[in-house]
Each structure stands twice: as structure tokens, then as C-alpha cells.
N, C-alpha and C positions, 0 to 999 in steps of 0.2 A: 128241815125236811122230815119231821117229827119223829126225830131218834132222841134219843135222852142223854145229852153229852157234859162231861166235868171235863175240868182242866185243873190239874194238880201244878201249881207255879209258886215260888218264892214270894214273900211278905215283901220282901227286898232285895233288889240284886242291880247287874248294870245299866242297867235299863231304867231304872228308875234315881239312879245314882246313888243307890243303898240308902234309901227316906225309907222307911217302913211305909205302905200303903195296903190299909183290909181293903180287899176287895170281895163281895157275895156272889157276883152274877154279872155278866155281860149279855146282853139281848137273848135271853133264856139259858142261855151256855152258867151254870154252875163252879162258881173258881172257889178250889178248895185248899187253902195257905197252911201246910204245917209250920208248925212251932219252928222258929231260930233266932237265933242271935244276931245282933247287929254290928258288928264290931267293921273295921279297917281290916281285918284278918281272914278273906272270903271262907278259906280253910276251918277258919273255929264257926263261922256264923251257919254252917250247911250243915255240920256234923248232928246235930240232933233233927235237921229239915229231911237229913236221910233217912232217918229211922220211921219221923214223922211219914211219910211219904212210902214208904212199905205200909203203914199201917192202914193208911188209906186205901193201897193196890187191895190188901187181901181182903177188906170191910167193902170195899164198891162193890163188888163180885160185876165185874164188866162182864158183856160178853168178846168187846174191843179193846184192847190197848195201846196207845199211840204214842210212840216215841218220836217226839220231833226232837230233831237235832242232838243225837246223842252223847251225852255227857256222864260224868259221875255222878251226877243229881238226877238223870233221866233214863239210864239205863237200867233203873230197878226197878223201871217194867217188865224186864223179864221174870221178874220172879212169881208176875200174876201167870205167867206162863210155869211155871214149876212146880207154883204151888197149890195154882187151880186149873191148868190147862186152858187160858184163856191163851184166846190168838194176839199175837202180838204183831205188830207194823212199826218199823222203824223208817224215820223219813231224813235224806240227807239232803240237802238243799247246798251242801257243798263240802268242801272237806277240811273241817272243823280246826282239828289240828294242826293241819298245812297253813292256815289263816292264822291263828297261833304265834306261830311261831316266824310270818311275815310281821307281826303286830310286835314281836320283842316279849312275849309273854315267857315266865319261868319256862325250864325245860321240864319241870315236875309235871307242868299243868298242860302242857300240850302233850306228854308221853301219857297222863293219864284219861285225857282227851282222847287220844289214840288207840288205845286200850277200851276204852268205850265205845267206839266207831267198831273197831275188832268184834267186841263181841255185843253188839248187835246186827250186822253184818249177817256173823255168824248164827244165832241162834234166834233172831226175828222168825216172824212165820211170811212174810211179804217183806219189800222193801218198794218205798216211795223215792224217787229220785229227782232230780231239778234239771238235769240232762243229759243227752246224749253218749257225754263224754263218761257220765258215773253209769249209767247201765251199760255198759262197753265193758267197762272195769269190774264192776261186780255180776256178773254175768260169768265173766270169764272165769271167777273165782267161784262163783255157785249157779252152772249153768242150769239146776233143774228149780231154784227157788223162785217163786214168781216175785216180778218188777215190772215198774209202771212208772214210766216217766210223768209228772207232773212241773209243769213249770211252772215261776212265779206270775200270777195275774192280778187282776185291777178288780177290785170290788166297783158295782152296780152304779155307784154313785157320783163316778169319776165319766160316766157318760152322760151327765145331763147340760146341758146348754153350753155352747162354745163360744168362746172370748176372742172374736177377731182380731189379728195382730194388728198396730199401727204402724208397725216397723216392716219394713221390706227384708231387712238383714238382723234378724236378732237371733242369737245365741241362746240357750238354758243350761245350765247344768243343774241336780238334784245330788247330794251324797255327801257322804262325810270325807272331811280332809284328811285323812288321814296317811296316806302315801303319794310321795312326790311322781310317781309311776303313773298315775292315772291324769291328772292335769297338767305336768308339766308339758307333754304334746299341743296341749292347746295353744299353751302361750306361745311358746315354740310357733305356731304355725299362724298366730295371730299376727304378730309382726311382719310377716308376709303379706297376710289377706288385708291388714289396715293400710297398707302403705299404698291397695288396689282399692278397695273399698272402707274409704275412714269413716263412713257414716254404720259401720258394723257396732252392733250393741251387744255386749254380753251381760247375763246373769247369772252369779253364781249363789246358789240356796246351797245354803250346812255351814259345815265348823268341823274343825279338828284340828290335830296339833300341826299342822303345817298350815294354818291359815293365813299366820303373818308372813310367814316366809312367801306366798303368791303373792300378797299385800307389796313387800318389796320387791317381788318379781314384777309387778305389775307397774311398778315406779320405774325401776334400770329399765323397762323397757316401752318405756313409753305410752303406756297403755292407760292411762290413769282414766283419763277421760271414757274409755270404752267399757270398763270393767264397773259392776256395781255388787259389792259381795254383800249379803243382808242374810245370814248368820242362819241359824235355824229358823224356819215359820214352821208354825201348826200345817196339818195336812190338808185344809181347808183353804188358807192364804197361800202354803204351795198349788192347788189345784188351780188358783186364781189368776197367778202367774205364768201358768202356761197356757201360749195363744194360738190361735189354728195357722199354720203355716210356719211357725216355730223351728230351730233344728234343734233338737234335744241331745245334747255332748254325752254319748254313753264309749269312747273308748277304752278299751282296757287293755294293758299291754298280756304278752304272750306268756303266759304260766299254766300251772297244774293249777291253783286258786281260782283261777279268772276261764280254765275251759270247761273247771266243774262246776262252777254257779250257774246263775240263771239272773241276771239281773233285773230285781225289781224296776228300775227308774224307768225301763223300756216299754214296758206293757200302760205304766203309767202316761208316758209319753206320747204313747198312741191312741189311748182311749180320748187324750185330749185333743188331737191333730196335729201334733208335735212330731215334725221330722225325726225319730232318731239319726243320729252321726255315731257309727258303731266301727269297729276294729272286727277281721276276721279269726275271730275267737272263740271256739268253742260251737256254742248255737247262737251267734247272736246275727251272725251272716242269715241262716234258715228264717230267724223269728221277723227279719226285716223283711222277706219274700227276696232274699239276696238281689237286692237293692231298687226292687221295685215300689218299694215305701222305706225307703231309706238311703243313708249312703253308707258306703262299706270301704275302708282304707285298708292298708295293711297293715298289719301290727309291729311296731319296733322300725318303723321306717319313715321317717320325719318327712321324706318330699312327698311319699302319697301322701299322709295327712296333710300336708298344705295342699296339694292338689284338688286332694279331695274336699277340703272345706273352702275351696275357692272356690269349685265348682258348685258345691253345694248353696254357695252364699248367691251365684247368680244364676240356677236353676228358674227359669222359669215356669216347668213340671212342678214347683214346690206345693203346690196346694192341690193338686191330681195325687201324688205320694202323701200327701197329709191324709188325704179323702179315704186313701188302699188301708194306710197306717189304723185309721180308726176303724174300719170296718174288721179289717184280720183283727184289733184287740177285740170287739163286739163278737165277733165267734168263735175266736179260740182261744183269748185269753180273760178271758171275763169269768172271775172264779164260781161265779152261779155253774156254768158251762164246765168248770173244770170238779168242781165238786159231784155234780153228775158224775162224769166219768167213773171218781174214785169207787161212789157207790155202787156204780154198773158193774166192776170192775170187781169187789167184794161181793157181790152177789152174784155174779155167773161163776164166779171160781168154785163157791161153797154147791153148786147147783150140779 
């Protein structure tokens, strides 16, 4: 939108499975890798990326500084605020150390997760939020700093041509295994719905450490035939996989983690006409048109969700709510649409 943007990120970190990767530039966007170590040790490999990394804040001379997701590696963007009075934005997309420390991470590393989130919070000049639930909260803590909900959207390219389903009854999930909390309801309520309708197909796209363990859930309970789990795809062969009239499994049980997010898979799921199946959690009720392009169970309560994916499964409306689903992601979550905003939003404040 020809603004001149860098992105200060790690050579290496989890995301890439700590492989070193140079990176110069993504589609004009500028990525600028200070120096660090590589080691098993995340602790020693950051230590000179932090130094690196101030050094860059005070040589850009931004007129913006953008703190996504604040950490001990990211919050020393404030010191472009300190030491040049550049404006600084910190963006939470949920709450970093609360996820932490559901994950089993050291307590060092989510207290100084925590500490980071603190003071950016605190000394940001704006705050970017992913919903409802977090500008509630920080609002009440700094009711004269300006905030601006932003939620997670679908890039551009997640709306082009739609893949009719062949299935009457098929399932999607997207996301990582990583807690038995978010899938275990399904299976739970599959057993149910197969025993009503056995010609139900499920998909489950990811991995993480509880994969085997649905793997054997999916044996004790009969399911083998229903279930097809196919591991990570690229975002391309995920896109391929999901078909107009789809229900897209975005449940989340009821926590502070799950009412401060904003869940990616949903906006994705609609761009493509993929029913969302959502839990009344946080904003995820609101993002479906509470339930007028999607279905909405209750959270932590096993016979709505079977109720509800029974219902869902023989929904005849499924492709009228597919139709709502893709339209609501096309104008309110389609990050073209949402990136406007933020600069509307930066530029009437300064005005």
C-alpha cells in the first residue's frame, strides 16, 4: 500500500525448527536477520540477536514500530520509543504466556513471556488485539490508550475458485495436535453421529504430539474406517482439501487461552465454504453470525456437541450457510479489508 516496511525476525527459531534460513525480502516487505547462534540452547542462540536487533531499531529510524506478539526478542521495540520517540504498536493475538505454560514450557520462559506482554501493554503507544475478550481487558487497565481490535483473516488468494464437495457428510479439521482439549470432543461425539450416519467422513490436516494417541483413539473406537489423518500439507494442498459445503471442526473448550485468540482456521474455512463447527468461546459465536453460517455448541458439554454435529451433519441449509460463511470472510475478514482498517485507524488518530 506503498509504505516502506522491514521485518526484524530470527535466522532461526521454532518455526523453522532452528535450520538457519537467510532470508532478504518477501514480496517487497524487507526481512532484516541479526546475527545469532544456533545451538539446542534457545537462551544462548538469542543473546547476541538481542543486541543485534536494537541495533537495527536505532539505524532504521522508522517512523512505526511494530511489536507483534510480544516477547523478550520483540519487545525491544520500545526502546525505538526511548531513544528516538518513534510510535510504537504492540499486537496481541492472544495471551502468549498463558499458552506457555498450557504447552509445559519452563516457568522462566513464560514469567519472562509475561513480563514482556506487561511492558508492552504498558508503554506501547497503541495496542492491536485479536478480540473482544483482550480489549475488555486491556482497556480496563489503560482506559485512555487507544485499541483496535483486529482479527485473524484469510489472505486474497483463499477466494479463488471452489472445490465442490463429493461427500454429503464430511468433516475437516486444520491445526496442530497438540492438546487432547480441542479434539478429543470430536471423537467423543463421533461415535454417536456414526452409529446415525456411517457414511460420515472425517479429515484431519496437522501433527503434534498427541497424534498417535487419536491414532489409537480412533481404533478403541471404531472409527478407523471414518477418520483419514494426513499429517501437515503445505497451505496450497490444505486449501485443496477444503470443499464448499464442508463443516470445518474449529471447537475449543472454555479457557482464558481459547477466549483471547482469534482463531486462524475459521476465517480460512469460510473463505473456502467450509461450514465452521465452533464452541461458544470467546468471539467465535459473533465470527459465525451466531450460527447463521455456522453451528455453535456449547463448550465443555459433550451432548450439545453431539447434538450439534448431528444436526449439523443432516442440515440440509448446509450450503445456504456455506454461501453466508464465504461472503462474511469476503468483507470482513479478508486481510486486504482488514489492513485498511489498521491504516485508517493510524491515520485518523495522528489527524
Amino acid at each position: 500500500m506503498g509504505n516502506d516496511v522491514s521485518i526484524v525476525a530470527p535466522i532461526a527459531d521454532k518455526y523453522n525448527n532452528f535450520t538457519p534460513k537467510v532470508v532478504t525480502e518477501i514480496d517487497g516487505v524487507r526481512i532484516l536477520q541479526p546475527f545469532q547462534f544456533v545451538t539446542k540452547r534457545i537462551e544462548i542462540n538469542l543473546i547476541p540477536y538481542f543486541f543485534g536487533a536494537i541495533w537495527v531499531l536505532l539505524t532504521e529510524k522508522s517512523d512505526i514500530v511494530y511489536i507483534y506478539k510480544p516477547t523478550p526478542i520483540s519487545v525491544v521495540g520500545l526502546l525505538a520509543k526511548l531513544f528516538r520517540r518513534t510510535e510504537v504498536v504492540a499486537d496481541f493475538d492472544d495471551l502468549g504466556s498463558e499458552v506457555m505454560k498450557i504447552e509445559g514450557h519452563p516457568w522462566y520462559r513464560y514469567k519472562l513471556v509475561d513480563f514482556s506482554e506487561w511492558l508492552a501493554k504498558k508503554y506501547s503507544d497503541r495496542l492491536v488485539v485479536a478480540s473482544s475478550y483482550l480489549f475488555d481487558l486491556f482497556h480496563k487497565e489503560y482506559p485512555t490508550k487507544p485499541i483496535k481490535i483486529i482479527p485473524n483473516g484469510v489472505e486474497s488468494g483463499w477466494f479463488d475458485t471452489l472445490i465442490p464437495s463429493k461427500k454429503a457428510k464430511r468433516i475437516v479439521f486444520i491445526g496442530s495436535v497438540n492438546r487432547k482439549s480441542i479434539l478429543e470432543p470430536l471423537f467423543e461425539a463421533l461415535s454417536s453421529a456414526v452409529s446415525i450416519h456411517p457414511d460420515t467422513e472425517v479429515q484431519i490436516i496437522g501433527d503434534g504430539e498427541f497424534l498417535s494417541f487419536f491414532k489409537e483413539r480412533a481404533e478403541q473406537l471404531n472409527l478407523v474406517k471414518n477418520i483419514t489423518f494426513t499429517g501437515w500439507l503445505s497451505l496450497e494442498s490444505t486449501k485443496m482439501q477444503l470443499h464448499t459445503g464442508d463443516i470445518g471442526y474449529c471447537y475449543m473448550p472454555f479457557d482464558i487461552t481459547t477466549r483471547a485468540a482469534s482463531n486462524m482456521k475459521v476465517p480460512q474455512y469460510m473463505a473456502r465454504a467450509v461450514v465452521p463447527f465452533v464452541s461458544n468461546v470467546g468471539d467465535l459465536s459473533g465470527t459465525v453470525d451466531f450460527g447463521e453460517a455456522g453451528y455453535v455448541c456449547v463448550a465443555d458439554d459433550i451432548n450439545s456437541i453431539t447434538t450439534t454435529l448431528i444436526r449439523a451433519l443432516e442440515d440440509k441449509d448446509r450450503l445456504s450457510r456455506a454461501a453466508r460463511a464465504r461472503r462474511i470472510a469476503l468483507e470482513k475478514l479478508n486481510w486486504d479489508r482488514l489492513t485498511e482498517t489498521f491504516i485508517n485507524w493510524i491515520e485518523s488518530e495522528r489527524l
